[in-house]
C-alpha positions in Angstrom: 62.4 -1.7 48.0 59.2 -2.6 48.3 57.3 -2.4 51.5 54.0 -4.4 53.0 52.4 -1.2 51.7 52.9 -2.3 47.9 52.2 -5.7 48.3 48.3 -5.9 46.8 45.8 -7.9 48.6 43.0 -10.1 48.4 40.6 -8.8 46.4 42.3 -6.6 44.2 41.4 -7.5 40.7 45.2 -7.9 39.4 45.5 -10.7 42.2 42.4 -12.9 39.5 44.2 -11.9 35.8 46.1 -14.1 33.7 49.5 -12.2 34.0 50.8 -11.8 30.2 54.0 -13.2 29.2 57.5 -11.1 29.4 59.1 -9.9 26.6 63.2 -10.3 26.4 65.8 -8.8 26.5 64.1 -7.1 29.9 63.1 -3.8 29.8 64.7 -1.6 32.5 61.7 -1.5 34.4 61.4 -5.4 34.1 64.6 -5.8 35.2 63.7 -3.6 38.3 61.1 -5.3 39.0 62.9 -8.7 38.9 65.3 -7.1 41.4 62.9 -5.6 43.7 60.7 -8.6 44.2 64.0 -11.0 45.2 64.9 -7.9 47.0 62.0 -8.1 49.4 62.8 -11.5 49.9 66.0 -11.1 50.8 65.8 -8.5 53.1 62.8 -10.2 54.7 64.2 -13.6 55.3 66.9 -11.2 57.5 65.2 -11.2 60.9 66.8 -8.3 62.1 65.5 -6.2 58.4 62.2 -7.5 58.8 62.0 -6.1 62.1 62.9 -2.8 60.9 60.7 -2.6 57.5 57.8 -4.2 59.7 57.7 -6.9 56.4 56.0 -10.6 56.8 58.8 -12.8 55.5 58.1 -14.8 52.6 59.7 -17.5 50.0 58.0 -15.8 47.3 57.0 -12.8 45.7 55.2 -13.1 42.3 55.4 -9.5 40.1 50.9 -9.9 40.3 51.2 -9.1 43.9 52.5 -6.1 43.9 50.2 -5.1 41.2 52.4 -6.1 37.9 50.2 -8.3 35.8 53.6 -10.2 34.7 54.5 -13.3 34.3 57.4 -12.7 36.7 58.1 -14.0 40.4 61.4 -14.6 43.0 61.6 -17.8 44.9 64.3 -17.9 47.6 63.9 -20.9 49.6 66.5 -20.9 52.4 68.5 -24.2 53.4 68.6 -24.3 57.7 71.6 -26.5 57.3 73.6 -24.0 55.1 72.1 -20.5 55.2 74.7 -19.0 52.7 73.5 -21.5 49.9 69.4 -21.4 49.7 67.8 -24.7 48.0 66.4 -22.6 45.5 66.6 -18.9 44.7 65.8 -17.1 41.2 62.9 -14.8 39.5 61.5 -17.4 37.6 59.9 -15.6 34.1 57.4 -17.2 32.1 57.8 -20.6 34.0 55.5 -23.8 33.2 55.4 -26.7 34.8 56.1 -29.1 32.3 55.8 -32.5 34.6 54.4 -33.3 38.1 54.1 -36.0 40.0 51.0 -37.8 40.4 52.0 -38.0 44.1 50.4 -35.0 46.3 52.0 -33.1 49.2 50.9 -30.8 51.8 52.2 -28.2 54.4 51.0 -29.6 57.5 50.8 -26.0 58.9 48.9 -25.3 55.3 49.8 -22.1 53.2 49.8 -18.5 53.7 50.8 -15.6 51.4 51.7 -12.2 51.7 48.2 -11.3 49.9 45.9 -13.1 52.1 46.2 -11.2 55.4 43.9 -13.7 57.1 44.9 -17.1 58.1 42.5 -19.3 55.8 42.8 -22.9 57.4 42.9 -25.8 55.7 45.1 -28.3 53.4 46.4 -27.0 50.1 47.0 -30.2 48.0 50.1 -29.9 45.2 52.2 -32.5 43.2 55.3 -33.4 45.3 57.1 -33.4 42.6 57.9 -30.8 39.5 59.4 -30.1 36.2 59.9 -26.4 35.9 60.8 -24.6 32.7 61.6 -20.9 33.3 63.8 -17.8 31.8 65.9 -16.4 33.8 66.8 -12.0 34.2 69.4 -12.4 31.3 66.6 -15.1 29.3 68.6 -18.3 30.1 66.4 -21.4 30.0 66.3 -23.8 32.9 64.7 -26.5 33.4 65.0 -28.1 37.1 63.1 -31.0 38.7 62.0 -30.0 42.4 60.4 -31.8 45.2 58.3 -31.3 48.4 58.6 -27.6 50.0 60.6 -25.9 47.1 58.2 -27.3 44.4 55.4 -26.4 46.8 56.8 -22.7 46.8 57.2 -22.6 42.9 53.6 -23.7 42.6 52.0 -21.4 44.8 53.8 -18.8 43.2 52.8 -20.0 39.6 49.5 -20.0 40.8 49.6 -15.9 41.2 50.6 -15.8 37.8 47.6 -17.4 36.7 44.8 -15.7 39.0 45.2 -18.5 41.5 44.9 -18.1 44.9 46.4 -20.5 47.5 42.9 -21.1 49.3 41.5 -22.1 46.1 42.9 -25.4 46.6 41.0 -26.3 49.9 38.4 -28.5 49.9 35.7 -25.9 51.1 33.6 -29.1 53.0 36.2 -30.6 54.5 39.5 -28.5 54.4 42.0 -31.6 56.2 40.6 -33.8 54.7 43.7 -36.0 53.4 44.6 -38.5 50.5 45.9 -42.0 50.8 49.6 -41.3 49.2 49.6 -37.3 50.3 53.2 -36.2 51.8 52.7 -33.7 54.4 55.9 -31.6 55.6 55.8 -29.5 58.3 
């Protein structure tokens, strides 16, 4: 299981690469790492577990940040209504975004990640709304149309897989600064 230990941060070089495309049918080690990254999700979404392991919980884990330059990450976004069935919850592998909204949305609250262990204020602007094209462990296609937090989550996690960080999104001279037709959720 991977601990806060493993998880690589900001300025680690891996954290800036261009993660290089996964190869199927998994490698062992692949698949590992497909099930230790929802793993830590898991387990960290469990308030109890992340009391114990001292983890920061988190809706997603890409395979960059704990030093895997892979085009590999797990998403589990939980439902508060219905705890036993999350809105979302895969390791998405080679996923593109094949659509997106000209529409923007924000996190009022703005974005952290499990990388950045300083909070970096500000706005992260995204398209509300996404296509997403993405193998699964087994190399099943999907493609899925998301919106607002969950297609916020898959973008930030994208983003990792592409030597994005979150903060790179802010708008350095005025980080609130907001757009006529932005959605913000809180």
């Amino acid at each position: 299981m991977f601990l806060m230990k493993d998880i690589v941060r900001d300025g680690d070089p891996v954290l800036r690469q261009q993660a290089k495309k996964v190869e199927f049918p998994l490698s062992p080690e692949d698949r590992k790492l497909a099930d230790d990254l929802m793993e830590y999700l898991v387990v960290s979404q469990n308030e109890e577990l992340c009391k114990k392991y001292k983890l920061r919980a988190g809706v997603g884990l890409a395979a960059p940040q704990v030093g895997v330059s892979k085009m590999m990450a797990s998403v589990l976004v939980p439902n508060e209504e219905d705890p036993e069935n999350p809105i979302f919850k895969d390791v998405i592998i080679n996923p593109v975004i094949v659509s997106n909204a000209v529409q923007r949305c924000a996190l009022t609250e703005g974005e952290g990640c499990l990388s950045v262990d300083e909070d970096v204020p500000g706005y992260v602007p995204r398209s509300a709304r996404i296509t997403l094209k993405y193998q699964d462990v087994d190399g099943n296609e999907h493609q899925l149309r998301l919106k607002n937090y969950p297609a916020i989550v898959c973008q930030h996690e994208i983003d990792h897989l592409h030597g994005t960080l979150f903060y790179d999104h802010i708008d350095k001279e005025n980080p609130y600064s907001r757009s006529e037709n932005e959605i913000f959720i809180s």
